[in-house]
gemmi code that builds the backbone of each chain (N, CA, C; Angstrom):
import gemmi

chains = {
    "A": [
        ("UNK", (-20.737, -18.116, 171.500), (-19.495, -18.871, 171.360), (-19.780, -20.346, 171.643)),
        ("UNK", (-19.521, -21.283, 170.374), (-19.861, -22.651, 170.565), (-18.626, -23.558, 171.114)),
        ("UNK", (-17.616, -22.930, 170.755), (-16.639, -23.874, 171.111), (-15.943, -24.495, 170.484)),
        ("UNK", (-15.271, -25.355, 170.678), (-14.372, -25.831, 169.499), (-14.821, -27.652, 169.355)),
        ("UNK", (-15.334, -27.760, 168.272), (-16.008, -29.164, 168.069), (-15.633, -30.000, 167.174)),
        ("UNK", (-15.158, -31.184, 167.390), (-14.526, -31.897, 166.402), (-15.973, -33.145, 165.857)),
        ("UNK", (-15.599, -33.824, 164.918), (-16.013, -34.865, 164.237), (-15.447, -35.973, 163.687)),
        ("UNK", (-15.451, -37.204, 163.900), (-16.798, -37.591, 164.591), (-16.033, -37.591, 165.881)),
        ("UNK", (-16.872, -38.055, 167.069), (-16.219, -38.350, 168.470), (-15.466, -39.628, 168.516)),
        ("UNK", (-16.078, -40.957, 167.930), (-15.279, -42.050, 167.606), (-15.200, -42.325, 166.473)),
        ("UNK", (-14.287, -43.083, 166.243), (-13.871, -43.855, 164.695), (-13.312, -45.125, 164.666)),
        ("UNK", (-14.275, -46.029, 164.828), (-13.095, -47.642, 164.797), (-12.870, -47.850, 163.299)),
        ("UNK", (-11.912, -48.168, 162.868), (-11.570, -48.582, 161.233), (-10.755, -49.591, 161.638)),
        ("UNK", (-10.837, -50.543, 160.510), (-9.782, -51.345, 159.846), (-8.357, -51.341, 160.195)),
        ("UNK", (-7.329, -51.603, 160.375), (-6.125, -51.385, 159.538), (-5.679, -51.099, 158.200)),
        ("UNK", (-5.250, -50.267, 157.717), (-4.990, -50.238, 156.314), (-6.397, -49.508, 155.287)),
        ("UNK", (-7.319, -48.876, 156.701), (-8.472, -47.777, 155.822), (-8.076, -46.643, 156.018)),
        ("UNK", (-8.486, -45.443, 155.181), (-8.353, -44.163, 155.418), (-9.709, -43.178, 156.302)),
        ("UNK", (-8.807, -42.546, 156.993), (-10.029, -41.677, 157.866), (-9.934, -40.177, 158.086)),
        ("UNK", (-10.697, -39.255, 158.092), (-10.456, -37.934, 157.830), (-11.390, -37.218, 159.532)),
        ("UNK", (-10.666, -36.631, 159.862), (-11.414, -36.083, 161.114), (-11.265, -34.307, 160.848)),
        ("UNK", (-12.508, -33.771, 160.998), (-12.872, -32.394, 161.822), (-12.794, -32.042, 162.506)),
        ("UNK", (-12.267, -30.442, 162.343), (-12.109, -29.707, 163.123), (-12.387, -28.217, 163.301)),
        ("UNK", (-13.655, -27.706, 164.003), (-14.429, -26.248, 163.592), (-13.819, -25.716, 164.750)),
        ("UNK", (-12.626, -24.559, 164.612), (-12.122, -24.054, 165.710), (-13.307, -22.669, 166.151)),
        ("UNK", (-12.952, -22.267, 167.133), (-13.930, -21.037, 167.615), (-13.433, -20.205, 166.471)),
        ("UNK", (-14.586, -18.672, 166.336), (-14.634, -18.487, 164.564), (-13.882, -17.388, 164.960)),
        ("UNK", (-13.274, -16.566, 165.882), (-12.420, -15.624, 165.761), (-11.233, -15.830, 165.687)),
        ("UNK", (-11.027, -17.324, 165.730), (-9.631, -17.252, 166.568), (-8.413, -18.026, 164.782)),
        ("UNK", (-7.433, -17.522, 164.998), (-6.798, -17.579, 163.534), (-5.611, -18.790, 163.843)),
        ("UNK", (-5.534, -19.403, 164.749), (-4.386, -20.433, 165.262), (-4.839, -21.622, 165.382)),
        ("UNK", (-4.651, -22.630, 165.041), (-5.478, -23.850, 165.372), (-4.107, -24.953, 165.195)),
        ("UNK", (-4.231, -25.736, 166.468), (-3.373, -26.957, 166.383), (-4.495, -28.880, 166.665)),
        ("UNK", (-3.613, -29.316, 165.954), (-3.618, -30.806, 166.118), (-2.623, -31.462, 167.342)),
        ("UNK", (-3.238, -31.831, 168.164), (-2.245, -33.178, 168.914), (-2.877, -34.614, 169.212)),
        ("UNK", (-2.326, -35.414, 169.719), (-2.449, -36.582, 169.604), (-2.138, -37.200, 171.388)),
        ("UNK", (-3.174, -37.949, 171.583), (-2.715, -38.093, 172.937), (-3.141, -39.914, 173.250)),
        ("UNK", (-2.229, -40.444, 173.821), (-2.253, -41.904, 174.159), (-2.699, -42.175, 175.633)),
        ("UNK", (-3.439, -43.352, 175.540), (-3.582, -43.658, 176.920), (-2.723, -43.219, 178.110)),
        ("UNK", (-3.015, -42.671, 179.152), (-2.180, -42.628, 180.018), (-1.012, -41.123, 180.212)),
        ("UNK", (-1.045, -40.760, 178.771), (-0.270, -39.956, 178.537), (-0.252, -38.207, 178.177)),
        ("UNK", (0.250, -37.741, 178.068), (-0.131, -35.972, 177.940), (-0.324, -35.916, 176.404)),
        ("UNK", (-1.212, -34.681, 175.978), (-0.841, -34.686, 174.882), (-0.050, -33.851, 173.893)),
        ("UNK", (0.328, -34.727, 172.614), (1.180, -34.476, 171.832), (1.508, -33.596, 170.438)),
        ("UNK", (2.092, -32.433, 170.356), (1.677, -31.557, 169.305), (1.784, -32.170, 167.992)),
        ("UNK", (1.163, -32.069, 166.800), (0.724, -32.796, 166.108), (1.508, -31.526, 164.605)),
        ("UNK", (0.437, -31.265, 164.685), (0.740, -29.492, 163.817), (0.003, -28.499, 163.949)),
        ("UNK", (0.277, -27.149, 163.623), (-0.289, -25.615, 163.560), (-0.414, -25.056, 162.569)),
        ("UNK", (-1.474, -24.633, 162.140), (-1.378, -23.484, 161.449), (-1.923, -22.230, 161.781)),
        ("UNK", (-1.469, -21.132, 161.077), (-2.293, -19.734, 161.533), (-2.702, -19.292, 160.173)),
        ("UNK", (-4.300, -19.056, 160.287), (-4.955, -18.788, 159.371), (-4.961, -20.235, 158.654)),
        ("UNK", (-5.048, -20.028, 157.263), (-4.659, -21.694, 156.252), (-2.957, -22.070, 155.752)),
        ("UNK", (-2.367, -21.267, 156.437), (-0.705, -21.832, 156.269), (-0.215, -22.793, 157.483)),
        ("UNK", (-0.208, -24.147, 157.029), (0.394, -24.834, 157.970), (2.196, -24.702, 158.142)),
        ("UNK", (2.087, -24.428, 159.333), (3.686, -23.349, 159.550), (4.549, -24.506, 160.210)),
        ("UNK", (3.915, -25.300, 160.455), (4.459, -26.133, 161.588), (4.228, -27.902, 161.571)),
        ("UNK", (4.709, -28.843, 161.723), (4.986, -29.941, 161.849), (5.946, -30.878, 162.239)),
        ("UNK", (4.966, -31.752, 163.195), (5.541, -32.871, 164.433), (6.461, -33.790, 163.681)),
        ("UNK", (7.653, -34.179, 163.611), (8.123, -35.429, 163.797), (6.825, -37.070, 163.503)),
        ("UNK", (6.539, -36.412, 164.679), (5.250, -37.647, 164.629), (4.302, -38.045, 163.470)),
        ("UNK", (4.272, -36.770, 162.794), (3.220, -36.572, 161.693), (3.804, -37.451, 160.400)),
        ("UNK", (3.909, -38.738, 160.681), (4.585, -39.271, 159.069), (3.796, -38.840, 157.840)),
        ("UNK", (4.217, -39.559, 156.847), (3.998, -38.910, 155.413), (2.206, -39.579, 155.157)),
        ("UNK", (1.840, -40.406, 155.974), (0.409, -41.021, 156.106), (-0.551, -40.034, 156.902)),
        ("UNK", (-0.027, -38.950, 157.609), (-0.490, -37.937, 157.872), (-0.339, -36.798, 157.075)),
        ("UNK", (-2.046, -36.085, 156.914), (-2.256, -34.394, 155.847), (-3.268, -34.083, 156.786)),
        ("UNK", (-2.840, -33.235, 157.110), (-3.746, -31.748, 157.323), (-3.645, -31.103, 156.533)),
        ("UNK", (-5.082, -30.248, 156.530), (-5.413, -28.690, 155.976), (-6.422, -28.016, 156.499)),
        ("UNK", (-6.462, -26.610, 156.290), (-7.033, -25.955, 156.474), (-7.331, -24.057, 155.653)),
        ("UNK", (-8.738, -25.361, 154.762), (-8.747, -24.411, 153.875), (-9.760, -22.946, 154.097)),
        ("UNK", (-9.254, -21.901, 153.424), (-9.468, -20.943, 154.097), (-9.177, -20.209, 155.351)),
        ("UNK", (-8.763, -20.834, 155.953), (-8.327, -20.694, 157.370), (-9.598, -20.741, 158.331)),
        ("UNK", (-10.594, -22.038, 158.161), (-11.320, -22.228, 158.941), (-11.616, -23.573, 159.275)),
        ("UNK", (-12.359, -24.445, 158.806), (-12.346, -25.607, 159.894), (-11.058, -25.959, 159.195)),
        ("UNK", (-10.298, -27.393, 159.719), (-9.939, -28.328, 159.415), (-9.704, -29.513, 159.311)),
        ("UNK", (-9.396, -30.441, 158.771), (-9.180, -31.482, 158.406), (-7.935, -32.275, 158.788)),
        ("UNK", (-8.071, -33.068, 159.375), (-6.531, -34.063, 159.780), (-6.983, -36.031, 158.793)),
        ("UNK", (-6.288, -35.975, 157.462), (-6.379, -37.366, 157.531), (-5.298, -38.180, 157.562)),
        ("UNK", (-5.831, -39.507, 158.051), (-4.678, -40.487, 158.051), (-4.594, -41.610, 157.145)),
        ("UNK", (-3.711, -41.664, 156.261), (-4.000, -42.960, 155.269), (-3.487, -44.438, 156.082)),
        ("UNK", (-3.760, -45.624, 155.075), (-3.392, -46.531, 155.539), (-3.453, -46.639, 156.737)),
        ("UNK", (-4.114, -46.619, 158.145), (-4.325, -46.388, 159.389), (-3.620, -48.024, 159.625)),
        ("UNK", (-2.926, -47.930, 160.751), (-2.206, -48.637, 161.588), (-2.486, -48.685, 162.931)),
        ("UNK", (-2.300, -49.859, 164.004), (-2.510, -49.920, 164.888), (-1.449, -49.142, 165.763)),
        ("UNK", (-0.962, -48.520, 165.431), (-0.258, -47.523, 166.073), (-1.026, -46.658, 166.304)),
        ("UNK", (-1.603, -45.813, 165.408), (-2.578, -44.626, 165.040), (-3.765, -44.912, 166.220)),
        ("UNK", (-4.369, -45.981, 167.002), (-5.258, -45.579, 167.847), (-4.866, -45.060, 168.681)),
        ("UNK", (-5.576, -43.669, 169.306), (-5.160, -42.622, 170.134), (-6.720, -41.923, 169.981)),
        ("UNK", (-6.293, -40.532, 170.655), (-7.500, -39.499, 170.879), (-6.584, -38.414, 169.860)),
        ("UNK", (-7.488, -37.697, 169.344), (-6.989, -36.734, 168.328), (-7.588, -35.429, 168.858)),
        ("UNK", (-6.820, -34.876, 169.444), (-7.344, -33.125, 169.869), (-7.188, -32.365, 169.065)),
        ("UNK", (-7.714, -31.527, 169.090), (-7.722, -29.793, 168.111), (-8.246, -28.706, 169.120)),
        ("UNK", (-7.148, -27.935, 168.877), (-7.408, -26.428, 169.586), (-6.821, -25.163, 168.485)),
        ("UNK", (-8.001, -24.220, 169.343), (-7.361, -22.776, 168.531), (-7.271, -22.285, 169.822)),
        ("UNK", (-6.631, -21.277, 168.998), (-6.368, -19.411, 169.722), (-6.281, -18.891, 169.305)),
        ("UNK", (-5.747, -17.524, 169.790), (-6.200, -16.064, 169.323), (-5.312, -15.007, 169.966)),
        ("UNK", (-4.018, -15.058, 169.784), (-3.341, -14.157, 170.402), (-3.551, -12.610, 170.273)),
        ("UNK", (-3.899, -12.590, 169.240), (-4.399, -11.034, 168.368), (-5.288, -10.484, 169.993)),
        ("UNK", (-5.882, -11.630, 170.895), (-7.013, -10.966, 171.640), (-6.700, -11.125, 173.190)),
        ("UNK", (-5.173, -10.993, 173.013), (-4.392, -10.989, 174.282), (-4.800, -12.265, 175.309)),
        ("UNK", (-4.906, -13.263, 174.275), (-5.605, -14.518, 175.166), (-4.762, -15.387, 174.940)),
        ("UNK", (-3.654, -16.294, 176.201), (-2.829, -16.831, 175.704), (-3.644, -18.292, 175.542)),
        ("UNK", (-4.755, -18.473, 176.396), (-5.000, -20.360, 176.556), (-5.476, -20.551, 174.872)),
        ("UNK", (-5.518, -22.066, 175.060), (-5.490, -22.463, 174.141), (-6.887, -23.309, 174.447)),
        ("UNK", (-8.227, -23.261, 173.527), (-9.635, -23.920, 174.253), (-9.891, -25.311, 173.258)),
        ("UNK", (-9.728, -26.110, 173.643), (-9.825, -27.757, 173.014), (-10.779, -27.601, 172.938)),
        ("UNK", (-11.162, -28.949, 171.475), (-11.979, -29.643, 171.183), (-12.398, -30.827, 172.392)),
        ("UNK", (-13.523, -31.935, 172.108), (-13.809, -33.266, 173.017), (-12.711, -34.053, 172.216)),
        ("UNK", (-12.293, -34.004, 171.321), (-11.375, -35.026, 170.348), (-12.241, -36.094, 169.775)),
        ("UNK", (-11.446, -36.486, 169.118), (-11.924, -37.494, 168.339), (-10.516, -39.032, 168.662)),
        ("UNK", (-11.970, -39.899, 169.419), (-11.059, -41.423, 169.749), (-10.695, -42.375, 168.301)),
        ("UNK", (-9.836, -42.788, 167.911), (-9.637, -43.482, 166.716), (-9.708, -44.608, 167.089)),
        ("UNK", (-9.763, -45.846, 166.954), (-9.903, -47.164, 167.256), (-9.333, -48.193, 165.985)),
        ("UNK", (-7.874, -48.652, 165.857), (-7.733, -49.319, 164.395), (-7.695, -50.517, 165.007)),
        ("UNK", (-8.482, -51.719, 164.238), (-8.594, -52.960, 164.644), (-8.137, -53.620, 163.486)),
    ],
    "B": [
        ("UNK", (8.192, -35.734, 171.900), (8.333, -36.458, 173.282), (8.235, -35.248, 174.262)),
        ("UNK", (7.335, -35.910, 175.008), (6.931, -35.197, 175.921), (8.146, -34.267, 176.864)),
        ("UNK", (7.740, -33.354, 177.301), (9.247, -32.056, 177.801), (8.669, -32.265, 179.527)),
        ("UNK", (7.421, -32.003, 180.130), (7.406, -32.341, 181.415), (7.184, -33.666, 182.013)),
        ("UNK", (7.619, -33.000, 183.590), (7.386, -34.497, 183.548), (6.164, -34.527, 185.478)),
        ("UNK", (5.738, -35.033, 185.783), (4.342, -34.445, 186.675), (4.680, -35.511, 187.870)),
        ("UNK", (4.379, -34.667, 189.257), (4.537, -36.124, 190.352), (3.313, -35.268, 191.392)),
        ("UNK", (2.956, -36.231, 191.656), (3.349, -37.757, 191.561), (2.311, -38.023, 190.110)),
        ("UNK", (2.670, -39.104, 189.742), (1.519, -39.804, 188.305), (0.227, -39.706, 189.174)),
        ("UNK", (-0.212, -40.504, 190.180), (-1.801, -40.652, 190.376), (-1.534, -40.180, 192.281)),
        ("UNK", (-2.927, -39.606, 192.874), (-2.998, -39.168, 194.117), (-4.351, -39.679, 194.407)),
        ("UNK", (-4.579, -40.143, 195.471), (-6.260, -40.370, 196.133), (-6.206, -39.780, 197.576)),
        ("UNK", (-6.970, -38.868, 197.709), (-7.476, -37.740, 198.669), (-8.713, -37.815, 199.067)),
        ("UNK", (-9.141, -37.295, 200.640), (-10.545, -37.595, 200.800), (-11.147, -35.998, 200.300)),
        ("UNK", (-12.317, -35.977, 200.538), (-12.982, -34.923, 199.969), (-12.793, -33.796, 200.930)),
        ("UNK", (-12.362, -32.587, 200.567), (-11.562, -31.326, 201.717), (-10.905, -31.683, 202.072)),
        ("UNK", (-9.897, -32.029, 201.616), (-8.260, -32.101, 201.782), (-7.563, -31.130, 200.845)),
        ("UNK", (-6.862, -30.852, 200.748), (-6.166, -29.964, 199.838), (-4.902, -30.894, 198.803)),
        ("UNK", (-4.912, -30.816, 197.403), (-4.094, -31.688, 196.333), (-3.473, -30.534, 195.807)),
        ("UNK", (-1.772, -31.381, 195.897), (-1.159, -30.679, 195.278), (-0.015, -31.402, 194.384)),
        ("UNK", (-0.190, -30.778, 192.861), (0.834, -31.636, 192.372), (2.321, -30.590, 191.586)),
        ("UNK", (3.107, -31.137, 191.500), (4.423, -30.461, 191.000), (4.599, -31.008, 189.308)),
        ("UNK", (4.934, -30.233, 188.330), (5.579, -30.487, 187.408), (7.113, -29.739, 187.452)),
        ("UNK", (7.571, -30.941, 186.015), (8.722, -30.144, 186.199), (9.706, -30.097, 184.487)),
        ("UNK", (10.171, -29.099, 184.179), (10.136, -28.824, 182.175), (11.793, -28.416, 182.480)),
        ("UNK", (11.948, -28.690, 181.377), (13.439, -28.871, 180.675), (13.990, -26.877, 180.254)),
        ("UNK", (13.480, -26.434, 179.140), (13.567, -24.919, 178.829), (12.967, -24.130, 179.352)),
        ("UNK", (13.800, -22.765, 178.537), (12.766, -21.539, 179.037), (11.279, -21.161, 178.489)),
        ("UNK", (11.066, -20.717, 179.106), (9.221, -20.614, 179.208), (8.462, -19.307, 179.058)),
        ("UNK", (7.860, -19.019, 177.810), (6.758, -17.734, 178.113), (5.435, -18.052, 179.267)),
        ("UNK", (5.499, -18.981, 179.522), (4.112, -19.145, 180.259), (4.320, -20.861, 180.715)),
        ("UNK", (3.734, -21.161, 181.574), (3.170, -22.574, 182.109), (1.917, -22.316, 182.276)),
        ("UNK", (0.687, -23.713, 182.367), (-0.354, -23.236, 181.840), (-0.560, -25.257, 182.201)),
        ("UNK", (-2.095, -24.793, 183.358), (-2.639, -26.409, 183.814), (-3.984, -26.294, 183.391)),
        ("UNK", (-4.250, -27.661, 182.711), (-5.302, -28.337, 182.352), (-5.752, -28.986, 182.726)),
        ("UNK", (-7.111, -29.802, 183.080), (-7.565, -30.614, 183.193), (-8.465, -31.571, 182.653)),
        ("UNK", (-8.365, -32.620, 182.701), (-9.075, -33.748, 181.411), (-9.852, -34.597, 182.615)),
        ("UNK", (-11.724, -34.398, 182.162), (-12.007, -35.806, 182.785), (-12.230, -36.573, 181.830)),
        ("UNK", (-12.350, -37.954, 182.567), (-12.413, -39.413, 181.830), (-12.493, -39.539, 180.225)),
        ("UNK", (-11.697, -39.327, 179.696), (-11.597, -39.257, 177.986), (-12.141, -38.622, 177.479)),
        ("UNK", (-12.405, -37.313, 178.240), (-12.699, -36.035, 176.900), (-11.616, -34.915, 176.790)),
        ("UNK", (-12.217, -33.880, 176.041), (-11.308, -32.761, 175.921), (-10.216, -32.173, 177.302)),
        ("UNK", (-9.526, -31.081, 176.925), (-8.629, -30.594, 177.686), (-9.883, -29.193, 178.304)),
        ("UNK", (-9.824, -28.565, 179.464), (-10.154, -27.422, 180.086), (-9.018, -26.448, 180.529)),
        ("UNK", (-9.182, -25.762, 180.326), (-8.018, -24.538, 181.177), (-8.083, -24.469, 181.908)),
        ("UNK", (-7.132, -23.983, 182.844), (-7.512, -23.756, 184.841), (-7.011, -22.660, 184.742)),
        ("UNK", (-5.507, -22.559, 184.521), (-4.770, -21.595, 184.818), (-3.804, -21.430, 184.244)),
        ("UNK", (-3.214, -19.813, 183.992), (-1.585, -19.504, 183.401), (-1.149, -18.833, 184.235)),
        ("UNK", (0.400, -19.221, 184.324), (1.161, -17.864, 185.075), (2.310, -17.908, 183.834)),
        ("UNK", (2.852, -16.456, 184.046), (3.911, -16.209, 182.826), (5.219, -16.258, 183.573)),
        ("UNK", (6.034, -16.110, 182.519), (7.427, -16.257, 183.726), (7.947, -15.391, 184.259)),
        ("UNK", (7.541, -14.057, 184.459), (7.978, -13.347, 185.392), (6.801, -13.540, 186.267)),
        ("UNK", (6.240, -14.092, 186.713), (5.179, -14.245, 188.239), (5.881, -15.315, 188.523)),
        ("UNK", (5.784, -15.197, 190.085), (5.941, -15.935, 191.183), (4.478, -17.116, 191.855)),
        ("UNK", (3.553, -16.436, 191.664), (2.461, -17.156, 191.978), (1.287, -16.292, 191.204)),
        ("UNK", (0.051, -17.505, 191.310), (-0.706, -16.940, 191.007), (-2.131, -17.436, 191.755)),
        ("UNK", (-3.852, -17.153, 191.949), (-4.458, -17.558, 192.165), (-5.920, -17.939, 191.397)),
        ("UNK", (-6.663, -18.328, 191.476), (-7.869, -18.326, 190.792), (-8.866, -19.020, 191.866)),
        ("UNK", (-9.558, -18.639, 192.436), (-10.863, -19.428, 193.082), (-9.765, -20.401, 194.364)),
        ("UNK", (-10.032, -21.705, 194.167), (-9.801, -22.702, 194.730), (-8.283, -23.050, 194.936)),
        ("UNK", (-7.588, -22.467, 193.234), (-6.311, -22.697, 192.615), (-5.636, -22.068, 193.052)),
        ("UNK", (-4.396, -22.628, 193.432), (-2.616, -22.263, 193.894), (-2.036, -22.274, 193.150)),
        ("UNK", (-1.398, -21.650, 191.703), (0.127, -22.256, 191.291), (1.113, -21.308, 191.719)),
        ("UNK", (2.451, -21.691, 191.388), (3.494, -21.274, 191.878), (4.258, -21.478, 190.344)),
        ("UNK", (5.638, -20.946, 190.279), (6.224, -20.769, 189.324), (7.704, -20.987, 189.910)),
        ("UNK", (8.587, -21.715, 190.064), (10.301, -21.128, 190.090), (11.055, -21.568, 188.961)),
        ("UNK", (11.262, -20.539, 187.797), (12.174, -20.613, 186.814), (13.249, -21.157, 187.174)),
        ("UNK", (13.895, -20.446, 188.342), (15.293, -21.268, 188.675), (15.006, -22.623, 189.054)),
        ("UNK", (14.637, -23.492, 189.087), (14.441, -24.446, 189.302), (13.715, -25.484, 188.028)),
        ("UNK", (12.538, -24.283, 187.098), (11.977, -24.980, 185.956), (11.102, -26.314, 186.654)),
        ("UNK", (10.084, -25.672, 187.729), (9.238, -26.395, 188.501), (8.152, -25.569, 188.564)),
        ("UNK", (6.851, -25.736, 188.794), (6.011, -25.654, 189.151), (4.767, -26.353, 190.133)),
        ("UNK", (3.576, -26.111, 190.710), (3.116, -26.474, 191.817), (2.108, -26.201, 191.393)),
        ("UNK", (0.835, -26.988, 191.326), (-0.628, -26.868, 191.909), (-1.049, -27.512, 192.720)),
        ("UNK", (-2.054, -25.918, 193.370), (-2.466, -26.396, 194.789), (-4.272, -26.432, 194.743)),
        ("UNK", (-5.100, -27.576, 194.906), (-6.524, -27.139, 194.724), (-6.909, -27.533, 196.420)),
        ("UNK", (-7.468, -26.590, 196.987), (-7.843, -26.403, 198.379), (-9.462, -27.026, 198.329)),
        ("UNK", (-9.460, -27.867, 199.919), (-11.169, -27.906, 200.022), (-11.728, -28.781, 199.104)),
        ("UNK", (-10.720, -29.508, 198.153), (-11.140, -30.656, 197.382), (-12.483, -31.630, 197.408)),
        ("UNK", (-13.698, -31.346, 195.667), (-14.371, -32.230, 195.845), (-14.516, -32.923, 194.862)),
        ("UNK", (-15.560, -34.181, 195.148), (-15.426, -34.951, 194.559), (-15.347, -34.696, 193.151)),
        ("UNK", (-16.179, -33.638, 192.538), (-15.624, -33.311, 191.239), (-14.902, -32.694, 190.802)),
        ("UNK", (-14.295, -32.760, 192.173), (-12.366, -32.657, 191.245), (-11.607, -33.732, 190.372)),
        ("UNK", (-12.413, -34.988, 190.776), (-11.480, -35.935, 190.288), (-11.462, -35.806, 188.614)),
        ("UNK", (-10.116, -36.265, 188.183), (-9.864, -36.138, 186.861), (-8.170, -35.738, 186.407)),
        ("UNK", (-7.876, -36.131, 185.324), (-6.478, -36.048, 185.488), (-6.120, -34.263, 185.137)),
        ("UNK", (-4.709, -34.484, 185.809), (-3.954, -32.620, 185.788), (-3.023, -32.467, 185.180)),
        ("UNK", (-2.646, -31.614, 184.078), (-1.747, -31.157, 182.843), (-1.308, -30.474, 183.190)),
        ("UNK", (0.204, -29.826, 183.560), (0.486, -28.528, 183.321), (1.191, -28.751, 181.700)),
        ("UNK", (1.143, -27.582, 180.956), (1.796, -27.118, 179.824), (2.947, -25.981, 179.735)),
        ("UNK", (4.008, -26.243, 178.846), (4.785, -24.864, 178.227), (4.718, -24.231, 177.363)),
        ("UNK", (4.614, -23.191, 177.303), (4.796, -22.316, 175.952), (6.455, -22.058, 176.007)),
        ("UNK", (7.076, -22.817, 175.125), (8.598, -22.224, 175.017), (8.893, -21.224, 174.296)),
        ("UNK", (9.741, -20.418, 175.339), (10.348, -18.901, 174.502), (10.922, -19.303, 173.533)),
        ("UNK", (11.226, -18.360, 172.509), (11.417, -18.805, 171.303), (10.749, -19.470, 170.340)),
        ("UNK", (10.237, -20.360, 170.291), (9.095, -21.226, 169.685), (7.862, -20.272, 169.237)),
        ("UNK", (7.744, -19.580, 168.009), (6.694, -18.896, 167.350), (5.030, -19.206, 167.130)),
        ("UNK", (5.470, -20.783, 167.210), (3.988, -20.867, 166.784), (3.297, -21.082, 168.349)),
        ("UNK", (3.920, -21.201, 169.470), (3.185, -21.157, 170.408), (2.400, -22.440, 171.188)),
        ("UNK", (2.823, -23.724, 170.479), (2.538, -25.133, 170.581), (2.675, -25.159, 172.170)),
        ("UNK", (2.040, -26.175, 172.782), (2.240, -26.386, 174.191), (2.645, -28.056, 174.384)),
        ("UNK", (3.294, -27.685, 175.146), (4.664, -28.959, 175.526), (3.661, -29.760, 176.665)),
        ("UNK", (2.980, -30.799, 176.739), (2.125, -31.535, 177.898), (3.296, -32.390, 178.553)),
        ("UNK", (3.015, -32.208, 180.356), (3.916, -33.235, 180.977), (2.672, -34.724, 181.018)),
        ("UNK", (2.948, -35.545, 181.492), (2.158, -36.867, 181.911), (1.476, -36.549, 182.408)),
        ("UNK", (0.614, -35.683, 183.398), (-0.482, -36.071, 183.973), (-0.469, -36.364, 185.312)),
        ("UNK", (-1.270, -35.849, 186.074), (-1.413, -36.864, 187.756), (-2.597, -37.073, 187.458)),
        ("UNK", (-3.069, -37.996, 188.022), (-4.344, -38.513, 188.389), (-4.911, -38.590, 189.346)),
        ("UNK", (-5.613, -37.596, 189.896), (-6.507, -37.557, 191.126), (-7.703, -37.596, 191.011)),
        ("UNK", (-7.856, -38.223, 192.074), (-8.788, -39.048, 192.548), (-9.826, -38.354, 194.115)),
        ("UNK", (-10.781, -37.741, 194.226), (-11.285, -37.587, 195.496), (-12.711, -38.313, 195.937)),
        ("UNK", (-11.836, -38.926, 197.120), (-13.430, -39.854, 197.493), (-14.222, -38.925, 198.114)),
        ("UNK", (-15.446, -39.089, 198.180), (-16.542, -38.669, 198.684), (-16.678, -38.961, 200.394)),
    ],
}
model = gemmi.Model(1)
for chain_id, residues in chains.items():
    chain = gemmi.Chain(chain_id)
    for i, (resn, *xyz) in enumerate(residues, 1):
        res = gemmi.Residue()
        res.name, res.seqid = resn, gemmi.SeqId(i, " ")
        for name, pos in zip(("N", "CA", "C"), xyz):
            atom = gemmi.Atom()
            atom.name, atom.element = name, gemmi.Element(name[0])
            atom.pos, atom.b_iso = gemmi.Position(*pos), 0.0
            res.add_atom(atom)
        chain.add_residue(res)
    model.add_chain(chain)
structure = gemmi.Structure()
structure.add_model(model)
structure.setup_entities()
């Protein structure tokens, strides 16, 4: 069991570039979420899917935000047009309720940096 | 927007002292559930209790649970220095299917050596 590993760890971009981040959840597990977390602050649910149906989505997630997840294995979170709003840490976690396991085991995230 | 809310924000303790912090959430709850983050990486698990427990333990770890109240408590005993790092508790809200977890702010502790 490797864990749940995102890509890349940092990302400084531009304002106004597009950036796509990874996400390889642990390989049994069929639940995988996105959140978003700011300095200082807890973090924030982003979206879910189980398996490759994204079932679920944040408020937060404007229309410059897509996820997917095809097949129902890694996924993908991109952000267009990136804004200085958008620097944050980008987490990803799965689970696996099927295996009577309620936690949920994070990624390191991925730091965004828009300058 | 965040549903808990964590006190104190930051604590500094000497090393074997015992830290304890309180959150505190708005709804009902399948579970509460504390994390811990050091210095800008991922989240770790510590611990869950569900909502019918009253307490629970693990190693070092204290939590506590009072629904009627929609509070919770961690207690880490014998505190060391690599404890320091910030503390999450989370919700799983009843009702809520997909199972998302609700993060309060965080304390930040700190143990000197």
């Amino acid at each position: 069991d490797t864990g749940v590993s995102q890509d890349p760890r940092h990302k400084i971009t531009k304002r106004g570039q597009n950036v796509t981040f990874r996400c390889d959840p642990i390989s049994e597990h069929n639940r995988l979420y996105w959140y978003r977390q700011t300095l200082g602050q807890g973090p924030e649910f982003l979206t879910y899917f189980q398996n490759e149906a994204q079932l679920e989505k944040s408020r937060l997630l404007s229309d410059r935000f897509s996820a997917e997840r095809p097949k129902g294995s890694f996924s993908t979170l991109e952000i267009q047009r990136t804004e200085q709003g958008d620097s944050a840490m980008y987490l990803c976690a799965s689970s696996s309720r099927d295996l009577g396991d309620y936690e949920q085991y994070f990624g390191p995230g991925t730091r965004l940096t828009v300058t | 927007s965040q549903q808990g809310e964590e006190d104190p924000q930051a604590l500094s303790i000497q090393e074997g002292e015992n830290a304890t912090m309180n959150c505190s959430y708005k709804t009902s709850i399948n579970n509460l559930q504390w994390y811990r983050q050091n210095s800008g990486r991922g989240l770790v698990h510590l611990i869950l209790i569900r909502s019918n427990e009253r307490e629970k333990h693990s190693g070092r770890l204290r939590v506590t649970l009072d629904t009627s109240k929609k509070s919770s408590s961690l207690l880490i005993t014998a505190s060391r220095a690599a404890d320091t790092a910030s503390y999450f508790c989370a919700t799983e809200n009843r009702l809520d299917s997909s199972y998302k977890l609700i993060f309060g702010s965080g304390t930040r502790l700190l143990v000197r050596p």
